[in-house]
C-alpha positions in Angstrom: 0.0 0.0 0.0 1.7 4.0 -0.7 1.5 5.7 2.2 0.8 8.8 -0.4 -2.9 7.5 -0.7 -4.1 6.9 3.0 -7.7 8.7 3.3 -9.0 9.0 6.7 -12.7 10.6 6.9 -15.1 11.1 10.5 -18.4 11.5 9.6 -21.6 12.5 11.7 -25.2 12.9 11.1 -28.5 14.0 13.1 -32.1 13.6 12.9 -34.2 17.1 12.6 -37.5 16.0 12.6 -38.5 15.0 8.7 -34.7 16.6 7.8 -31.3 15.4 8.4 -27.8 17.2 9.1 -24.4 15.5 7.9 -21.1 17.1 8.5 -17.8 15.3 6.8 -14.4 15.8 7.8 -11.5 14.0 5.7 -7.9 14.3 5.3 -5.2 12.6 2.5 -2.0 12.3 1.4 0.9 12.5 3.4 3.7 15.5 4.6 4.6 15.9 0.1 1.3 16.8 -0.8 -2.2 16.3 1.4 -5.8 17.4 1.4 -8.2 18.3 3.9 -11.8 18.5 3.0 -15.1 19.7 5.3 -18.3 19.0 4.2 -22.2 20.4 5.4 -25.1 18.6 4.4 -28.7 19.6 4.9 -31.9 17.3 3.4 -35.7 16.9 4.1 -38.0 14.5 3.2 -41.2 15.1 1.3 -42.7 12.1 0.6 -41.9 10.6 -2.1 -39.5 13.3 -3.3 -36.2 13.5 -1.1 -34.1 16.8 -1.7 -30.9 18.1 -0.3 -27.9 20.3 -0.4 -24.7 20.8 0.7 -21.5 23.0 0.7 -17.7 22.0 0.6 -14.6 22.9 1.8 -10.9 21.6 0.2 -7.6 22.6 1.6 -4.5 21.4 -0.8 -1.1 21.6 0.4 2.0 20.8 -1.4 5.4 20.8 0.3 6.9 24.4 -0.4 3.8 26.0 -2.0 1.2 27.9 -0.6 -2.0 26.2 0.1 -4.9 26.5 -2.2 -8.7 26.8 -1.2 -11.7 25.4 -3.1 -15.1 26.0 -2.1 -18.1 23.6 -3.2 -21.5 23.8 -3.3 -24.7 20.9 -4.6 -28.2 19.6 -4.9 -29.2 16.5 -4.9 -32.8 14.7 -5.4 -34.6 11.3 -4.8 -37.9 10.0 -5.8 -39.4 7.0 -5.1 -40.8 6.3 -8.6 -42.4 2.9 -7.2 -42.1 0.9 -4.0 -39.3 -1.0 -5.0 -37.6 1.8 -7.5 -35.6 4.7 -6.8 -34.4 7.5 -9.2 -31.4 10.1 -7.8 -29.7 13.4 -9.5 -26.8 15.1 -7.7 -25.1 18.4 -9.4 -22.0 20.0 -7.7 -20.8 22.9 -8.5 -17.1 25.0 -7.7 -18.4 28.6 -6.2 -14.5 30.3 -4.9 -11.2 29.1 -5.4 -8.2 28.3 -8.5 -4.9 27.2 -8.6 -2.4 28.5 -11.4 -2.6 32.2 -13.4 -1.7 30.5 -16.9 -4.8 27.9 -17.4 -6.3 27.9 -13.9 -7.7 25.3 -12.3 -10.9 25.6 -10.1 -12.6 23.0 -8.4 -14.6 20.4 -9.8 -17.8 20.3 -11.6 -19.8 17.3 -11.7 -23.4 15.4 -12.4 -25.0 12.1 -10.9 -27.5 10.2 -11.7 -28.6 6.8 -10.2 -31.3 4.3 -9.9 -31.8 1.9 -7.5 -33.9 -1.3 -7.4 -35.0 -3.6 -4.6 -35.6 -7.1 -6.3 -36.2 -8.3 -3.0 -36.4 -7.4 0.6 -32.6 -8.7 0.9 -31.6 -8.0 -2.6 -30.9 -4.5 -3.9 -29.0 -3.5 -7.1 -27.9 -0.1 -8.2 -26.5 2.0 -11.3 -25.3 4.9 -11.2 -23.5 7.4 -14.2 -21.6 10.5 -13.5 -19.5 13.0 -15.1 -16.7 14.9 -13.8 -15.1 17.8 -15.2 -11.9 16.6 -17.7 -13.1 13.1 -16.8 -15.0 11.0 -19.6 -18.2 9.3 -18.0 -18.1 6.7 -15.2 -20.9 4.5 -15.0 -21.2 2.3 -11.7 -22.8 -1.3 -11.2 -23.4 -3.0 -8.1 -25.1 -5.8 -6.1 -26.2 -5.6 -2.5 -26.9 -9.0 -0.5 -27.8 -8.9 3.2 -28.3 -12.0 5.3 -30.7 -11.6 8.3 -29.8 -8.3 9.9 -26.6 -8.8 10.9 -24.4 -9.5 7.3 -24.1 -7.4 4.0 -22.3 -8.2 0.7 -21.7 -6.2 -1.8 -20.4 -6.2 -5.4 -19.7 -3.6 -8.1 -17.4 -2.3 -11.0 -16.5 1.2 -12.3 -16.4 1.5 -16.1 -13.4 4.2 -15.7 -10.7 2.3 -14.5 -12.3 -1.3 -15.2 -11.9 -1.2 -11.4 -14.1 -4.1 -9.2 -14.8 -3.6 -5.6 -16.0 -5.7 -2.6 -17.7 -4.6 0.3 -18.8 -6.8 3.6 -20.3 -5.7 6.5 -21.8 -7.2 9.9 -24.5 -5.0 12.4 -24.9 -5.7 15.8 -26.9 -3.5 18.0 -26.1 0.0 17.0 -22.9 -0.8 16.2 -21.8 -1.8 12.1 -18.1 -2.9 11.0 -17.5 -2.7 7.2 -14.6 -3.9 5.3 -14.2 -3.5 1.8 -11.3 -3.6 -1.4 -11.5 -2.2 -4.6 -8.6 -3.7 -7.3 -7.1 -1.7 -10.0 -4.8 -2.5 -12.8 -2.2 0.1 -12.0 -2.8 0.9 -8.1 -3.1 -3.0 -7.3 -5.5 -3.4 -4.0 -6.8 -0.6 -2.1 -8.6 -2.1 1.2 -10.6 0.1 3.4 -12.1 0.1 6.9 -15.2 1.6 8.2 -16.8 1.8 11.7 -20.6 3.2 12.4 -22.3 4.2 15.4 -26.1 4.8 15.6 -27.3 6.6 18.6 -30.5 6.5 20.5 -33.9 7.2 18.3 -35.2 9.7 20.7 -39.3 9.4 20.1 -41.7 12.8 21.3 
């Protein structure tokens, strides 16, 4: 594994009513060149129709430069078209911040758009295509398996890289442990760890 790609991330989220708040903090790289990144994330649900948004933060850093700021900002929707299908759209968009005086480079744009269909209560496949600024399209495919309550699996390829990735996961309580690897031709194996706590639904 290069050091030069770790990626740590602490994420938090809380319940306001028929609305949700998510905050996002994540760091990578290493003392050459890093990244640190702050996210806000606001959504409400409407029914059938789901719609949030959120702002971002991103702190570069390369040894003997200055540091560069991008800001962020994005909308995302959900509708349950049918009980068992769901249609998504996300579109972020820079709003401050560039890097050279030449060609300047400002943070990214980019555009999502997933579906998501529930074949069974313990079956659940997805798709998902996106577009990123000076990046051809990347289309997503994945499986989702879950065994009783307590075990996941999951399975999936990106079309960009021709990368597959493997995700497992076990729930107990409030707690959830996931594991998960995702194989590229030039990177090799990337594993990844991730650790969930749900507190205590508070009911008026």
């Amino acid at each position: 594994m290069l050091k030069e790609l770790d990626n740590y991330g602490l994420a938090a989220s809380f319940n306001l009513g028929s609305g949700g708040l998510g905050i996002v903090l994540q760091h990578s790289g290493d003392a050459d060149y890093s990244e640190q990144g702050l996210e806000l994330a606001y959504g409400k649900n409407l029914g059938r129709l789901e719609m949030g948004i959120h702002f971002g933060y991103l702190r570069d850093q390369a040894a003997g430069y200055q540091g560069i700021v991008f800001g962020s900002s994005g909308i995302g929707i959900r509708y349950h078209v049918s009980e068992k299908l769901i249609a998504g759209w996300e579109l972020g968009l820079p709003v401050f911040g560039k890097a050279g005086k030449i060609n300047p480079e400002r943070g990214p744009q980019f555009f999502k758009m997933g579906f998501g269909y529930e074949m069974r209560p313990d079956l659940f496949m997805a798709l998902q295509v996106e577009k990123s600024s000076g990046l051809p399209v990347n289309i997503i495919c994945s499986i989702e398996y879950r065994y009783r309550e307590q075990f996941f699996f999951s399975f999936g390829i990106k079309s960009l890289a021709g990368a597959p990735y493997f995700k497992s996961g076990w729930k107990k309580n409030r707690l959830c442990i996931q594991i998960y690897t995702m194989y590229e031709p030039v990177m090799g194996f990337s594993p990844g760890l991730a650790l969930f706590r749900e507190g205590k639904n508070k009911k008026g």
